[in-house]
C-alpha positions as CSV (number, residue, x, y, z in Angstrom):
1,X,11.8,22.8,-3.1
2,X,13.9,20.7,-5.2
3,X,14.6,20.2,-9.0
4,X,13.1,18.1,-11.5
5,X,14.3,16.0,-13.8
6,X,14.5,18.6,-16.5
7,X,15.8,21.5,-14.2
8,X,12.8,22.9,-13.3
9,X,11.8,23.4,-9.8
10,X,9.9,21.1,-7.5
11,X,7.7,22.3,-4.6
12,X,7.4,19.0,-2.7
13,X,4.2,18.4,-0.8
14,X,4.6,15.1,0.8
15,X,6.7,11.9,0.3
16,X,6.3,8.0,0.3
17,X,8.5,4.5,0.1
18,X,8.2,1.8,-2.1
19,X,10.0,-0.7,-0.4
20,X,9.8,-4.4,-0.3
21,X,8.4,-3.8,3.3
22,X,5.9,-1.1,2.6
23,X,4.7,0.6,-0.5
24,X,0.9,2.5,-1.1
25,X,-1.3,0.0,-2.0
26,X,-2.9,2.0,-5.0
27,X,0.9,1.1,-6.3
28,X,0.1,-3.2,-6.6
29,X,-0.6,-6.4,-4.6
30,X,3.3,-6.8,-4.6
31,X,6.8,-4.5,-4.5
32,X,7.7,-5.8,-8.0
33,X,4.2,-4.7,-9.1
34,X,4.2,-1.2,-7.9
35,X,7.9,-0.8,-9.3
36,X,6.0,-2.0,-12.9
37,X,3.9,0.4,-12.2
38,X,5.8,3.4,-12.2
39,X,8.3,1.7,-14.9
40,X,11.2,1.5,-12.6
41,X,13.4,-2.1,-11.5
42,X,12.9,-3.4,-8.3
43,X,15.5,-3.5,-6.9
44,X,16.2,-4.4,-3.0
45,X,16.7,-1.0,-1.4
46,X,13.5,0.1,-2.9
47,X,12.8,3.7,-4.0
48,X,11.2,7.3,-2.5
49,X,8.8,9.0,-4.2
50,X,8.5,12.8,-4.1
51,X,5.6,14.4,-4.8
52,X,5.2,17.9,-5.9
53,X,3.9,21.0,-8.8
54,X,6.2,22.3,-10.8
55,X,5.8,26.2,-11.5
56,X,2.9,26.4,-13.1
57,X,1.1,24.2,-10.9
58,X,1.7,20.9,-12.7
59,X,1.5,17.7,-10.5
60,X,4.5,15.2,-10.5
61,X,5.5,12.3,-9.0
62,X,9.8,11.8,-8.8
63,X,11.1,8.4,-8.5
64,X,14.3,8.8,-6.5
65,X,16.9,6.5,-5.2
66,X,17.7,8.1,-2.3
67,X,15.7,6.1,0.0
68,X,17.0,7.0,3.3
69,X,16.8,10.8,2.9
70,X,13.3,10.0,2.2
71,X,12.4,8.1,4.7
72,X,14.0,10.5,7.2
73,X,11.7,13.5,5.7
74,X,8.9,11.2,6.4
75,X,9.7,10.4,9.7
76,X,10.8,14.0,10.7
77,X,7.3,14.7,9.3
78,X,5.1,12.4,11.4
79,X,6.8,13.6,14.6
80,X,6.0,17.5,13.6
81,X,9.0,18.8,12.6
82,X,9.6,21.0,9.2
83,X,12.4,18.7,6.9
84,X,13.5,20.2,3.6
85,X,13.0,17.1,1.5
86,X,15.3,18.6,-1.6
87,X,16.7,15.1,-3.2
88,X,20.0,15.8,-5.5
89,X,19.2,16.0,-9.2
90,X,21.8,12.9,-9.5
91,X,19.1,10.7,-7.2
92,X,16.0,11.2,-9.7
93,X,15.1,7.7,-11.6
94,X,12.2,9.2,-13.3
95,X,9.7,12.0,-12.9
96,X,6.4,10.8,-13.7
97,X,3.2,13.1,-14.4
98,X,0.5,13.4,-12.1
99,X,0.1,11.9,-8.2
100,X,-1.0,8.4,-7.6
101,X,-3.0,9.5,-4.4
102,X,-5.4,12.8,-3.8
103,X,-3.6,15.0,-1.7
104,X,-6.1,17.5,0.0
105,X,-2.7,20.0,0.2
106,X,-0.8,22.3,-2.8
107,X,2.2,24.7,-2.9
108,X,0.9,28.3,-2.4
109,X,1.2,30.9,-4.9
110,X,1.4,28.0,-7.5
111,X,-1.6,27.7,-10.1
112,X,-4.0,25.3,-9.1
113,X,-2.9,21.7,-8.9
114,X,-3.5,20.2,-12.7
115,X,-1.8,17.3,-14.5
116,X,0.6,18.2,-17.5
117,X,-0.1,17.6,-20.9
118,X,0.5,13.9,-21.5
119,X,4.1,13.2,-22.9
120,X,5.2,16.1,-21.1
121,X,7.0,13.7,-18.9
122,X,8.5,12.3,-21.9
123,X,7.6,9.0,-21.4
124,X,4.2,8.7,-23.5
125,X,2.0,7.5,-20.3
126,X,-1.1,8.9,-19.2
127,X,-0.8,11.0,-16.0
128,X,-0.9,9.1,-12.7
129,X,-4.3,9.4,-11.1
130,X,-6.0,8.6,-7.6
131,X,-8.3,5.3,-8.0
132,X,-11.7,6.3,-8.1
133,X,-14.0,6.5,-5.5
134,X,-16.9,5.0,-7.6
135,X,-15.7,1.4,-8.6
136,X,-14.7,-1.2,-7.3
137,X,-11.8,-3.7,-7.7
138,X,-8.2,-4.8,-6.7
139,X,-7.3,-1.2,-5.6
140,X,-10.2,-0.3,-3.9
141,X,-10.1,-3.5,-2.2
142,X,-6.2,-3.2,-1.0
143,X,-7.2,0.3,0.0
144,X,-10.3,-1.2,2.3
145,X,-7.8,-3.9,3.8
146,X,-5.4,-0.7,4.7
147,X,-8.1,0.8,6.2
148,X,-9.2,-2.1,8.7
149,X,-5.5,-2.0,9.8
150,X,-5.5,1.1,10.6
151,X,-9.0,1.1,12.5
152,X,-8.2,-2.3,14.0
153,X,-9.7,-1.8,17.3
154,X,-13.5,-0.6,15.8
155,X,-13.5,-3.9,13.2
156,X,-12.3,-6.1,16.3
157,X,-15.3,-5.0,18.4
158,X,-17.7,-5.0,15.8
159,X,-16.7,-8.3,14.7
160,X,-17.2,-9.2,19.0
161,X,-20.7,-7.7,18.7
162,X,-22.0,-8.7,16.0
163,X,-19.9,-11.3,14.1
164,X,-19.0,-9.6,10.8
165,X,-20.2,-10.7,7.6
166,X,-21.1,-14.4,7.5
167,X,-18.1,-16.1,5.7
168,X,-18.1,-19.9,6.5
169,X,-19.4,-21.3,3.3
170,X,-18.3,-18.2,0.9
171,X,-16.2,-19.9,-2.1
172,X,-14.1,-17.1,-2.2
173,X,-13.0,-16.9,1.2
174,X,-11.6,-20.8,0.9
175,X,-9.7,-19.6,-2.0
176,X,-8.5,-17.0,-0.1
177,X,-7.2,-18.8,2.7
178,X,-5.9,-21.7,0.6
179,X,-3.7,-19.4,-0.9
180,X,-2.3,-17.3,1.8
181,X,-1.1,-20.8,3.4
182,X,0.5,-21.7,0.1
183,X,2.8,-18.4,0.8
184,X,4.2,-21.1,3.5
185,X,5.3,-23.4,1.4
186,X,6.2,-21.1,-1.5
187,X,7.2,-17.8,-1.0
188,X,5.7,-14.7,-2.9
189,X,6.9,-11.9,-4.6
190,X,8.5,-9.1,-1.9
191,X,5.9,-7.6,-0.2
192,X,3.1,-9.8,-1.0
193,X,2.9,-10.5,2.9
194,X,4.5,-7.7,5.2
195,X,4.3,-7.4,9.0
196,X,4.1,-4.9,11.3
197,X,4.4,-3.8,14.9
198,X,1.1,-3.1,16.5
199,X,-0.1,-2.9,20.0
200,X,1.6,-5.4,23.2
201,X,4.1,-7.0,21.3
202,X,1.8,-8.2,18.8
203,X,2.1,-8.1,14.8
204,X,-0.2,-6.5,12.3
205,X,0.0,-9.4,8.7
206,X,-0.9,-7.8,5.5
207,X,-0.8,-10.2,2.5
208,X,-2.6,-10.5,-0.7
209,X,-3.8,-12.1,-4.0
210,X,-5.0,-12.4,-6.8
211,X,-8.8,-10.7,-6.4
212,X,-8.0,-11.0,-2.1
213,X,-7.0,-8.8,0.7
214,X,-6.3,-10.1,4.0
215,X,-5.1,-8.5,7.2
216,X,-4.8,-10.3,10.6
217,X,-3.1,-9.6,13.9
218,X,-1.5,-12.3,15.3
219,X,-3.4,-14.4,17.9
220,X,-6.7,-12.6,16.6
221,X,-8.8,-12.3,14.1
222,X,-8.4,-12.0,10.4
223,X,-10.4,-10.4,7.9
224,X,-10.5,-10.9,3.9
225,X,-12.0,-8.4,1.4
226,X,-12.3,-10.0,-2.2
227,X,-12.8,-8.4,-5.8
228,X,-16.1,-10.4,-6.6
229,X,-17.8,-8.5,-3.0
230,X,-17.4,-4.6,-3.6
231,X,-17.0,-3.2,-0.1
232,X,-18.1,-6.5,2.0
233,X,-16.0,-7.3,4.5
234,X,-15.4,-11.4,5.4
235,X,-14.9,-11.7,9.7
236,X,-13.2,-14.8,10.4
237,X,-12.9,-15.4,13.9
238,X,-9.9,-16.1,16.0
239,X,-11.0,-19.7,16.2
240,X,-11.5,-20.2,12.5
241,X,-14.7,-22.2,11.7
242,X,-14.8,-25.5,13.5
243,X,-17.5,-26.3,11.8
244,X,-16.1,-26.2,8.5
245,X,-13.0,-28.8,8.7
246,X,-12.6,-28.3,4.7
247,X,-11.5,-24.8,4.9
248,X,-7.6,-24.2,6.6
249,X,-6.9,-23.2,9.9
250,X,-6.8,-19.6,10.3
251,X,-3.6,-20.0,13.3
252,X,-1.9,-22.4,10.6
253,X,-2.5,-19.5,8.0
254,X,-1.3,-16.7,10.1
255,X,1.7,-18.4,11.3
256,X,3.2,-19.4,7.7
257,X,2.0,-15.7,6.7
258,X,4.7,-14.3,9.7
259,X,7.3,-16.9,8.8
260,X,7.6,-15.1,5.5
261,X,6.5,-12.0,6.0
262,X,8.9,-8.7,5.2
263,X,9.1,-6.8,8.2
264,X,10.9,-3.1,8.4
265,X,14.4,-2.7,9.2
């Protein structure tokens, strides 16, 4: 439990970063973006965000500067050990109404979870809200491109078996690519291409655009999810499409994407 920004406690339910390297994707294609979103600067260090119910059950989302006792509630967290996440009144940027994601948990003995009245944050903004689960565009498809990370292994083999989504002569795919190589030669915002560790020394790429998602490992595969294809998944395989000299090389792509990747501390 902490306190708000106007005194009142907190009962935190979970945490998250927005950090050049990593940031929820409901948040933006970028770090600048997601900092716009919440109406904060972005600035290097990045933020945490704390999210909670008030007394009465209200959600809220804090914006706090204290990055690294964040991040250490998170990681305490994910290796199953209880951290008090209370951040010091003097951290809090902003406290923002509602939650950006659906959290399936809520503070017992608390009314149920509910947004406050709008302006009862006292910025004027409509309540933060989970994306819907019933449209489709840059969020959902961010979202999806999360997803395939995660479940790396299942898209590999199904993309073995059965070779994904035909993607050779799709417009959209070229733009795709086209773009992610221009990252190369001019770098994007922060966090438009971030890099991760992921299994035998390899690297998991994330990067995006405007109306694309793509995520790669490096020396495999890649796959691209765009705005104009709600939910369809582009496979391009490790060896690009030979076929198809007009579009980039996918090794070319994916090795300018690491160059300029942010990559965790």
């Amino acid at each position: 439990m902490s306190e708000a920004e106007d005194g009142g406690s907190l009962y935190v339910l979970t945490a998250l970063l927005v950090t050049p390297t990593r940031f929820p994707a409901v948040l933006g294609d970028d770090f600048p973006e997601a900092c716009a979103l919440l109406g904060v600067k972005p600035v290097a260090d990045g933020y945490g965000l704390v999210l909670g119910q008030d007394e009465d059950g209200a959600r809220w989302t804090v914006v706090v500067d204290d990055v690294a006792l964040v991040a250490t509630a998170i990681a305490s967290w994910d290796c199953g050990m209880e951290y008090d996440l209370s951040p010091d009144e003097r951290s809090i940027v902003v406290s923002l109404a509602g939650w950006p994601l659906e959290l399936t948990v809520s503070a017992s003995g608390l009314p149920e979870p509910h947004d406050p009245e709008q302006g009862a944050d006292g910025t004027g903004r409509v309540p933060l809200a989970p994306p819907s689960a019933e449209v489709w565009g840059p969020v959902q498809r961010r979202l999806g491109a999360d997803q395939i990370a995660r479940e790396w292994a299942d898209w590999r083999e199904r993309a073995a078996t059965d070779g994904g989504t035909a993607a050779a002569a799709h417009p959209g795919l070229a733009r795709a690519l086209e773009e992610a190589g221009a990252y190369a030669r001019q770098a994007p915002p922060p966090g438009r291409v971030r890099s991760s560790f992921a299994e035998e020394g390899e690297r998991t790429l994330r990067a995006d655009g405007p109306g694309w998602s793509l995520v790669a490992r490096t020396g495999e595969a890649a796959f691209v999810l765009l705005d104009e294809e709600p939910g369809v998944v582009l496979a391009i395989p490790r060896d690009g499409f030979p076929d198809h000299p007009d579009l980039p090389e996918l090794t070319d792509v994916l090795t300018g994407l690491h160059r300029v990747a942010a990559r965790p501390a």
